[in-house]
N, C-alpha and C positions, 0 to 999 in steps of 0.2 A: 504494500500500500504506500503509495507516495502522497504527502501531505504539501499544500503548498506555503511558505514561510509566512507567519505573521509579522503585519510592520505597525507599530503604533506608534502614537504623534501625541504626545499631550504637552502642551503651551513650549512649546520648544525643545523638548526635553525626547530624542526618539530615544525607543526601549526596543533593541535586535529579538534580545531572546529571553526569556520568560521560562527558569530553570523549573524543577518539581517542588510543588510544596510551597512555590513563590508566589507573590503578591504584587499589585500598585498600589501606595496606599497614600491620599491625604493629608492624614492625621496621625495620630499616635494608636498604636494597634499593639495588644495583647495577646499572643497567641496562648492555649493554654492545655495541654497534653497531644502534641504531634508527636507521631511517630512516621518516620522514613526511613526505609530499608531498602537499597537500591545496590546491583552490582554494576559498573560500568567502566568502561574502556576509554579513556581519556587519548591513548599515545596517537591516535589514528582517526581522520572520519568528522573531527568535531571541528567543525568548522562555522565559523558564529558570525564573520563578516560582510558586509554587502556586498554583490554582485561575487561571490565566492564558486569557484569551479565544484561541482558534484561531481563523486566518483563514487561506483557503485562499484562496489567488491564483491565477489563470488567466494566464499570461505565456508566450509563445515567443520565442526569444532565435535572429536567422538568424546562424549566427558559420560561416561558409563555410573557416576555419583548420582543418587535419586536426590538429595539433598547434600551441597557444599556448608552450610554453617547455617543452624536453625536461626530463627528472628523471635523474640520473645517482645512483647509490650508489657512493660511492668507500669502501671499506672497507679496513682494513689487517688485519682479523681472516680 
């Protein structure tokens, strides 16, 4: 599935890319029991620029582990 890039514009201020768990925000903002678990590949692919070239890789990875490292939420809320 290919997505096409979102561009916002607020009062002069452009915003490229809009990471997970991220926000725009106004005012003064509270977050208050987030959890984020995410595995990802930073060295390759991540490209955040305007007008940046796309390259579509063809890669299979055989990772034969049903689970690499459980995610627990310990929350007090």
């Amino acid at each position: 599935m290919m997505f096409a890039p979102s561009i916002v514009n607020i009062l002069g201020f452009k915003v490229n890319v809009l990471e997970r768990s991220s926000f725009i925000s106004y005012a003064a903002v509270q977050q208050a029991d987030i959890f984020l678990s995410t595995k990802r590949n930073q060295g390759f692919g991540d490209q955040n620029g305007d007008l940046s070239p796309v390259n579509v890789p063809i890669n299979f990875v055989a990772d034969p582990d049903v689970v690499d490292s459980n995610s627990i939420k310990n929350s007090v809320i």
